[in-house]
ZAVO-566662 format. One record per residue (C-alpha): x, y, z; residue in one letter; residue number from 1. Coordinates in pm, whole numbers. Example, Ala and Ser with C-alpha at 12.3 -4.5 7.8 and 13.67 -1.06 7.14 Angstrom:
// ZAVO-566662
ATOM     east    north       up   code   pos
ATOM     1230     -450      780      a     1
ATOM     1367     -106      714      s     2
This chain:
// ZAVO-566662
ATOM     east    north       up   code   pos
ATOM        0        0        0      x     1
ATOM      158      341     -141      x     2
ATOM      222      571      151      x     3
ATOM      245      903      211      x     4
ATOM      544     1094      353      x     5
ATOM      773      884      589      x     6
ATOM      890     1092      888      x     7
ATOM     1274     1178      832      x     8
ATOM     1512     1064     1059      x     9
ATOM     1780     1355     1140      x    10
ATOM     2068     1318     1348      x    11
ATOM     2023     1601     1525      x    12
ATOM     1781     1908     1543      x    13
ATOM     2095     2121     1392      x    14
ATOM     2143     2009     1007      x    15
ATOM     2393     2299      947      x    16
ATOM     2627     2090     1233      x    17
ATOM     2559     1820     1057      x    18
ATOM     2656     1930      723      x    19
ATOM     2994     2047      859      x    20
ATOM     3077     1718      951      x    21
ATOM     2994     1544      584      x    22
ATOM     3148     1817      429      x    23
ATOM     3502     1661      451      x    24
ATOM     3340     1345      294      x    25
ATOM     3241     1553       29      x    26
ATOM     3561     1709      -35      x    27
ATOM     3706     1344      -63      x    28
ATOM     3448     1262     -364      x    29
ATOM     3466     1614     -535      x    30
ATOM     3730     1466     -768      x    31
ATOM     3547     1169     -898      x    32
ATOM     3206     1353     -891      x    33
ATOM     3357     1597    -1119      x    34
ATOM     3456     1340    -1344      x    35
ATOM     3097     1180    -1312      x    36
ATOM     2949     1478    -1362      x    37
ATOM     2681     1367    -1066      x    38
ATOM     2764     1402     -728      x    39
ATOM     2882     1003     -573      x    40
ATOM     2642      817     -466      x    41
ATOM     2818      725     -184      x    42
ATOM     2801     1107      -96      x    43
ATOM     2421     1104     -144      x    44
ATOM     2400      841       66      x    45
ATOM     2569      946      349      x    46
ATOM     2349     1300      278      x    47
ATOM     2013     1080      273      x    48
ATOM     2157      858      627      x    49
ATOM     2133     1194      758      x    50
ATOM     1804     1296      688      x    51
ATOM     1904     1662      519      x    52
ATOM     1744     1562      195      x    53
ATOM     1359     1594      411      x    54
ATOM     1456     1903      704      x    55
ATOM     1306     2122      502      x    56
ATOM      996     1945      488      x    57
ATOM      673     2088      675      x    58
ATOM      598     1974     1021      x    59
ATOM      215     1832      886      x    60
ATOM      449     1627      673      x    61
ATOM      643     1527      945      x    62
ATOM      934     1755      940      x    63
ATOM     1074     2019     1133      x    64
ATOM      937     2330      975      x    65
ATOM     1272     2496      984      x    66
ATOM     1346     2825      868      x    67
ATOM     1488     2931      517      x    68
ATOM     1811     3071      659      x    69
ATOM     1840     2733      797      x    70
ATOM     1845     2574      404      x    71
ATOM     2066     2841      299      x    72
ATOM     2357     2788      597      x    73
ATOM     2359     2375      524      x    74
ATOM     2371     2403      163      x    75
ATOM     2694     2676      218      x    76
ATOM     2836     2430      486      x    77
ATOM     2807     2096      245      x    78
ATOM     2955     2339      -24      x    79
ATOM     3284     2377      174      x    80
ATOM     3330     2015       56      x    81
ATOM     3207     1975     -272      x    82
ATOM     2998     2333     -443      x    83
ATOM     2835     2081     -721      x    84
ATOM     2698     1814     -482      x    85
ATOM     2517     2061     -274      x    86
ATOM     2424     2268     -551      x    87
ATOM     2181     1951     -678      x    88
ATOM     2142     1916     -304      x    89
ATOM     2035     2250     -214      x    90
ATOM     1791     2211     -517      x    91
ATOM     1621     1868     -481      x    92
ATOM     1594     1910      -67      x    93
ATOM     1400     2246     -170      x    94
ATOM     1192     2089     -495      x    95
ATOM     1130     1821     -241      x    96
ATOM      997     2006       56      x    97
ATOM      755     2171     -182      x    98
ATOM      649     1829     -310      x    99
ATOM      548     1706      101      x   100
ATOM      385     2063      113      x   101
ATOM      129     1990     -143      x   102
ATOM     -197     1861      -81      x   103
ATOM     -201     1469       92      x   104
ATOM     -335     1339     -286      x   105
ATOM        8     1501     -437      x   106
ATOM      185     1336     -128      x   107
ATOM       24      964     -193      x   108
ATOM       72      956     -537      x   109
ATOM      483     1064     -540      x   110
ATOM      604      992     -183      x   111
ATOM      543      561     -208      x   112
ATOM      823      495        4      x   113
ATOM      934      811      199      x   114
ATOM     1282      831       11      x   115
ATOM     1158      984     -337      x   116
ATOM     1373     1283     -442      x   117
ATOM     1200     1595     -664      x   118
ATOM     1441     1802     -906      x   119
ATOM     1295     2089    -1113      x   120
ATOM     1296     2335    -1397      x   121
ATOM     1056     2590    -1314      x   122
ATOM     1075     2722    -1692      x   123
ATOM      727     2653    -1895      x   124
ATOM      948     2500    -2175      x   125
ATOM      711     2183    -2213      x   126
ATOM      336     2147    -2314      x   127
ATOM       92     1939    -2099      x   128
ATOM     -237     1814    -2333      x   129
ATOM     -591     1682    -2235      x   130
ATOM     -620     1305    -2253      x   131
ATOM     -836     1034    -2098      x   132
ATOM     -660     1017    -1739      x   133
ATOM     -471     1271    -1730      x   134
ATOM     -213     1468    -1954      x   135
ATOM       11     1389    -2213      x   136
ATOM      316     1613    -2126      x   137
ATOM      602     1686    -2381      x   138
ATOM      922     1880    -2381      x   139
ATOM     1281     1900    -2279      x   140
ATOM     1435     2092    -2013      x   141
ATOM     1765     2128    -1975      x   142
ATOM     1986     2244    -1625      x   143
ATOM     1764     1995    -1394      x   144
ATOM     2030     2023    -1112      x   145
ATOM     2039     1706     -928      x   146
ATOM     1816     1484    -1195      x   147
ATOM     2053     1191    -1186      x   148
ATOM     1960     1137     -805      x   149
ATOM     1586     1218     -844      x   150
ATOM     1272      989     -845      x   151
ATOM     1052     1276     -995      x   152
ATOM     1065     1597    -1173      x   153
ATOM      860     1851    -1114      x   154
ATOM      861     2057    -1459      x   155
ATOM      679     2389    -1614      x   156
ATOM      423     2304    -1886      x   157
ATOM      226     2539    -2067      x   158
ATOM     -108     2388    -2057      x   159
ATOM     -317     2337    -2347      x   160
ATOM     -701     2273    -2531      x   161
ATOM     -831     1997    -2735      x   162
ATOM     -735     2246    -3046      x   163
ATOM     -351     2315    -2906      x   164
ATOM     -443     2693    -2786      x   165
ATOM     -271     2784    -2431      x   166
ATOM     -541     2769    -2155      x   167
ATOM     -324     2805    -1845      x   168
ATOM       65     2741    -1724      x   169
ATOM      174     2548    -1434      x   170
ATOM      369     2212    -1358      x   171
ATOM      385     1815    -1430      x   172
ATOM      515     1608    -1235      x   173
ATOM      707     1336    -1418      x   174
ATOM      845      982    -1315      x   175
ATOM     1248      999    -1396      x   176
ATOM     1212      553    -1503      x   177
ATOM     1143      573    -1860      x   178
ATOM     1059      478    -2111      x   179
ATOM      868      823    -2192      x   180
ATOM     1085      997    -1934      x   181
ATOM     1454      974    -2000      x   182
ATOM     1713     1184    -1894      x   183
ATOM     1993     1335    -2186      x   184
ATOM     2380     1367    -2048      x   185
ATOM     2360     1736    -2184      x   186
ATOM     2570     1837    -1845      x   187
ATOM     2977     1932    -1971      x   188
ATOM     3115     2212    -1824      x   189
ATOM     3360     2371    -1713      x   190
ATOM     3270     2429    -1315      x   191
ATOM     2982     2281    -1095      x   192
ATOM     3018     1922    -1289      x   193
ATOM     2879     1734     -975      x   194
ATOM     2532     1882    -1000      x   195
ATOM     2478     1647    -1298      x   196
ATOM     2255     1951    -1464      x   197
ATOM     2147     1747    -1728      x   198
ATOM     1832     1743    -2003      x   199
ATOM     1512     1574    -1872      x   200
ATOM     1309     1511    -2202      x   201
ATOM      986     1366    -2208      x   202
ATOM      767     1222    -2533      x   203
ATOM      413     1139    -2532      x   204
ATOM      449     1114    -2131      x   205
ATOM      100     1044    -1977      x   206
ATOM       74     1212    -1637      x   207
ATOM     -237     1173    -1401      x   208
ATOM     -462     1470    -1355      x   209
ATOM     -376     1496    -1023      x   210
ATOM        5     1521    -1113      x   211
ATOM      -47     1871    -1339      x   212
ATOM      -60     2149    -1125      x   213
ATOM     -236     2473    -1280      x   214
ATOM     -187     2785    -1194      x   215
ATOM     -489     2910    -1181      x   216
ATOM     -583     2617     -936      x   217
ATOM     -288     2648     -729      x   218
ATOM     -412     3053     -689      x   219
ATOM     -795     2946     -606      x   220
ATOM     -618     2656     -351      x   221
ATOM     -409     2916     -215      x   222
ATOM     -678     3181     -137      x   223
ATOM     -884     2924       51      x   224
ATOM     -627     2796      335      x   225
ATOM     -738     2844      670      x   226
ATOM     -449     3043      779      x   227
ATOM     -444     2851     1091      x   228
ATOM     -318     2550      917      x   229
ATOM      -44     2729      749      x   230
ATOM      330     2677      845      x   231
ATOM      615     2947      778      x   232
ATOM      685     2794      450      x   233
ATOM      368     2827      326      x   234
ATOM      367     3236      353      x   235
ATOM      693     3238      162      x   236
ATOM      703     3432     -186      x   237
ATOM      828     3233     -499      x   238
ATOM     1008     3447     -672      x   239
ATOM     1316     3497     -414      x   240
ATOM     1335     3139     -351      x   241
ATOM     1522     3023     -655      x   242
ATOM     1780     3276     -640      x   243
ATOM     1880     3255     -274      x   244
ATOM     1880     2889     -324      x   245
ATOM     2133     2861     -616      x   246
ATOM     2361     3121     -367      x   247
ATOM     2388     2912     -120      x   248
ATOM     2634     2659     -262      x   249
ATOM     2845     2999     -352      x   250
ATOM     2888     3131      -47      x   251
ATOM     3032     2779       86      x   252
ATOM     3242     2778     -222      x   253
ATOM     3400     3115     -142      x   254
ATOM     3468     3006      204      x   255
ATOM     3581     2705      123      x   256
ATOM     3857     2895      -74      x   257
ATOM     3925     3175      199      x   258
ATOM     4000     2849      419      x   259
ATOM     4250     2665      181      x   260
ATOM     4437     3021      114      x   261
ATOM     4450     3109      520      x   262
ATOM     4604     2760      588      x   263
ATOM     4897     2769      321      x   264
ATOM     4987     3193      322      x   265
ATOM     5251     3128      622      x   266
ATOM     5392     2819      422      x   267
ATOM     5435     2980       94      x   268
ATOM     5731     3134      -14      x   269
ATOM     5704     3433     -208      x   270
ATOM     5935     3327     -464      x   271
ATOM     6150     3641     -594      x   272
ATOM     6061     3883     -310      x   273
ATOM     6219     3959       12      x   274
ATOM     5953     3769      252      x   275
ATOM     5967     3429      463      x   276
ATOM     5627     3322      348      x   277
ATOM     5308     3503      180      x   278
ATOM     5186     3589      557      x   279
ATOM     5462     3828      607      x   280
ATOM     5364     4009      279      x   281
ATOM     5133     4317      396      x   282
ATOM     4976     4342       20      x   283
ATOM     4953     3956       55      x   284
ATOM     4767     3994      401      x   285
ATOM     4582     4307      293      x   286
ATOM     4409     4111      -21      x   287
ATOM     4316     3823      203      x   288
ATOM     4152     4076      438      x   289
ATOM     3982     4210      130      x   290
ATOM     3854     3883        8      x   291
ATOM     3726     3779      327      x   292
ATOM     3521     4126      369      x   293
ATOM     3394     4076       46      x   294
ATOM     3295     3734      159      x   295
ATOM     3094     3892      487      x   296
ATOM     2962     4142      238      x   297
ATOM     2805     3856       20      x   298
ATOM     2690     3691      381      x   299
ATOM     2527     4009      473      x   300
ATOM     2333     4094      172      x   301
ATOM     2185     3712      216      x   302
ATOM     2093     3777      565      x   303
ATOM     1917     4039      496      x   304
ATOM     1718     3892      207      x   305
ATOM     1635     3557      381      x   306
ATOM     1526     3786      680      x   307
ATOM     1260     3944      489      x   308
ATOM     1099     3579      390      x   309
ATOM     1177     3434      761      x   310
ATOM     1037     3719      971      x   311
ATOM      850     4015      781      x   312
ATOM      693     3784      535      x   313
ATOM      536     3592      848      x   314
ATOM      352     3882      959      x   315
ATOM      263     4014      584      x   316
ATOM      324     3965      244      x   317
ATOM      597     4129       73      x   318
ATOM      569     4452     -206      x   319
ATOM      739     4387     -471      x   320
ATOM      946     4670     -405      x   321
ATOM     1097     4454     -141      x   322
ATOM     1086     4163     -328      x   323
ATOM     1290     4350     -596      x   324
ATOM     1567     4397     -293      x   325
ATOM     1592     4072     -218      x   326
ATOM     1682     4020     -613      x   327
ATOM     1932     4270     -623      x   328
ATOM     2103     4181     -262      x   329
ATOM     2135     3797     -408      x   330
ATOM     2320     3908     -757      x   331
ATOM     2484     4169     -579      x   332
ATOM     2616     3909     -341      x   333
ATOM     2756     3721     -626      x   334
ATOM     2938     3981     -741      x   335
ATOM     3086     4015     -433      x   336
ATOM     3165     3610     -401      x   337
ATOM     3335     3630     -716      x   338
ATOM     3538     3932     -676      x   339
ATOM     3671     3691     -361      x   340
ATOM     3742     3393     -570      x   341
ATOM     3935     3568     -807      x   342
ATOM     4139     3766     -548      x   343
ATOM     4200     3456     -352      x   344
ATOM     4341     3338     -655      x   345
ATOM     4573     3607     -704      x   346
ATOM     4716     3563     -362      x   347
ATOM     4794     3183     -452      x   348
ATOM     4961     3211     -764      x   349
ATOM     4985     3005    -1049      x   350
ATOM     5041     2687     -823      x   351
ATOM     4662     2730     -768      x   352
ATOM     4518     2639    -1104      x   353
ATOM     4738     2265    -1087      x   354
ATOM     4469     2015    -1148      x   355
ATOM     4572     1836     -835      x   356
ATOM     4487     2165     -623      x   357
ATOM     4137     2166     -478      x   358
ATOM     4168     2586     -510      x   359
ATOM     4106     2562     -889      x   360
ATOM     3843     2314     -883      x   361
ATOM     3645     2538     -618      x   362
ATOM     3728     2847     -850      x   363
ATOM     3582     2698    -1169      x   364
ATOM     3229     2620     -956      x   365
ATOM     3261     2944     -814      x   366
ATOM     3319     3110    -1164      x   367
ATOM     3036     2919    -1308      x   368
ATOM     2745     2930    -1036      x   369
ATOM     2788     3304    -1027      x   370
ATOM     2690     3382    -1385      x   371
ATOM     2348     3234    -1349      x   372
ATOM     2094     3413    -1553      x   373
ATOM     1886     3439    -1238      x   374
ATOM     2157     3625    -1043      x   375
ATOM     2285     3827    -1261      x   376
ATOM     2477     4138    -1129      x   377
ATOM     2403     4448    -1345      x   378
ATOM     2014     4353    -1400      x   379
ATOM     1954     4280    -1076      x   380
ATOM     2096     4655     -974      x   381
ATOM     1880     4754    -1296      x   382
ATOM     1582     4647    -1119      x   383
ATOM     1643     4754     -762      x   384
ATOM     1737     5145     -921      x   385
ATOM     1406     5113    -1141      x   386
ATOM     1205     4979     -802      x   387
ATOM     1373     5302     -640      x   388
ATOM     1301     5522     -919      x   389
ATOM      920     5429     -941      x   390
ATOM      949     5252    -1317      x   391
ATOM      825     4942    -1438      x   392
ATOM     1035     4611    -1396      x   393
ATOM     1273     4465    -1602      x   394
ATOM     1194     4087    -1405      x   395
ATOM      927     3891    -1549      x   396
ATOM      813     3713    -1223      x   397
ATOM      798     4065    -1089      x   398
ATOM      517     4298    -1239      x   399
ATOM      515     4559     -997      x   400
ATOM      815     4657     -813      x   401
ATOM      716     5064     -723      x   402
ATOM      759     5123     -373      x   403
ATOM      448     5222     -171      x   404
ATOM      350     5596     -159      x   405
């Protein structure tokens, strides 16, 4: 008999302690997960032992009901170890959380044993038809972070008539076990390898009614909670989420880097130049204490987003003004990780970019995860100075960004 969400089983009540002590686990399989291009599966495993895959999941789905700053700080902590790996980590433990949030129909039909894993792309790139049962979903999406771990995907689908003409937009959820499912190796890059961001394609793929989630249903759903039944998570705004979550594994990345260049400075010479070691090198030790304020900078910035979803959106829903700052203190937090990475880098010389050297390998994720299309630097500050300027937005998930009069 299918069941409906198992109750996770975490080691402790802290999963950001937790993640601190897999991350050196992680850093053992970085290597061989970037040659995979999937995080191990001995890494997901030990990730899974731990429960962190469900502590985001909603107390009426027997989780915790922790707080989003509490996602964000594992996801950097696992990323000290390996930034792919909890990239598709940070990704499928939030797709999945969403999944045990949904209605207890949702629940039965794609939690049967309690283990099932949900990777997305949120982008309405497929088409979801009328049939007898159900759907018949087609399309391929491409960057599903964390697909070759996941039972299900949970993709956007434009949703259509008998006649082909766009009714509505919203998502399908589809089984990742073939044959009308199949996942494309798509994924070769040059940074963030592990996260195994490959193509999910589906043909012809009949989905149960249930499964398709329409917008316009999920609005109508929304607007008739009690709002005594709803949890923290449930008064969090979409549009932030994606972006803070896709962070996450930078910020860990960064400091991962800021760690490996602290421990070698007093051991490296600086060949040429009248110092011991690097440490004794005030431009040396003035850089590092630039990187590492650029680092807090990024950390701030976060903080200060995630606060707005973890307190103020609990009493009220956020203007889109304010959603608009959270957008421009995430890509302006990027810019800010990878201005670190690439000082970091300066300070460790050419040494550094030796393919035995963990520094490069964390530079290339870092390089990569930072020029994300949804975290990108200038537009973001485009769209936080039109949100200050009163003019329309420049974000498509973000119609009206004028602050209140």
């Amino acid at each position: 008999m299918p069941q409906t969400v198992a109750s996770p089983v975490l080691s402790t009540d802290n999963p950001v302690e937790v993640a601190r002590s897999l991350a050196p686990l992680l850093a053992e399989h970085a290597e061989a997960a970037e040659r995979g291009g999937r995080a191990t599966d001995t890494a997901i495993e030990a990730l899974r032992a731990a429960g962190l895959f469900q502590m985001m999941f909603p107390r009426r789905s027997g989780g915790v009901g922790h707080p989003l700053i509490t996602q964000i700080e594992t996801i950097a902590a696992l990323a000290h170890g390996c930034p792919g790996t909890a990239w598709a980590f940070g990704l499928l433990t939030g797709v999945t959380a969403s999944a045990a949030s949904m209605s207890p129909e949702i629940k039965r039909l794609v939690f049967r044993t309690g283990d099932e894993l949900v990777c997305s792309v949120a982008g309405q790139i497929g088409t979801a038809r009328p049939a007898e049962g159900g759907y018949v979903v087609d399309g391929a999406w491409g960057y599903a972070s964390g697909c070759m771990h996941a039972t299900w995907a949970l993709n956007g689908v434009r949703i259509l008539d008998e006649s082909g003409q766009q009714v509505d937009a919203g998502f399908a959820f589809l089984p990742l076990a073939g044959p009308d499912v199949v996942i494309e190796d798509t994924w070769h890059m040059s940074g963030l390898s592990a996260s195994g961001s490959n193509t999910v394609v589906a043909r012809n793929a009949l989905v149960p009614q249930p499964l398709v989630l329409r917008f316009s249903q999920l609005r109508a759903a929304a607007s008739r909670a009690p709002a005594a039944a709803m949890e923290p998570r449930d008064r969090w705004p979409v549009e932030p989420l994606f972006p803070l979550g896709v962070l996450a594994p930078m910020l860990g990345a960064a400091g991962a880097m800021l760690d490996l260049v602290a421990a070698h400075m007093p051991k490296r010479p600086a060949i040429g130049w009248k110092y011991g070691n690097q440490a004794e090198s005030q431009t040396f030790v003035g850089q590092f204490g630039e990187a590492a304020l650029e680092i807090d900078s990024a950390w701030l910035h976060v903080r200060r987003a995630v606060a707005a979803i973890d307190e103020t959106a609990q009493t009220r829903p956020l203007s889109g003004f304010e959603k608009a700052r959270i957008q421009a203190d995430c890509g302006y937090a990027m810019r800010q990780l990878r201005r670190a990475g690439e000082r970091l880098m300066e300070i460790a010389g050419p040494g550094a970019f030796a393919l035995s050297s963990p520094l490069q390998r964390l530079w290339r994720d870092l390089s990569v995860g930072t020029r994300h299309t949804a975290l990108n630097t200038m537009l973001s500050s485009e769209l936080y100075g039109r949100a200050l300027l009163q003019q329309e937005s420049n974000l498509v998930l973000l119609s009206d960004i004028r602050r209140a009069a």
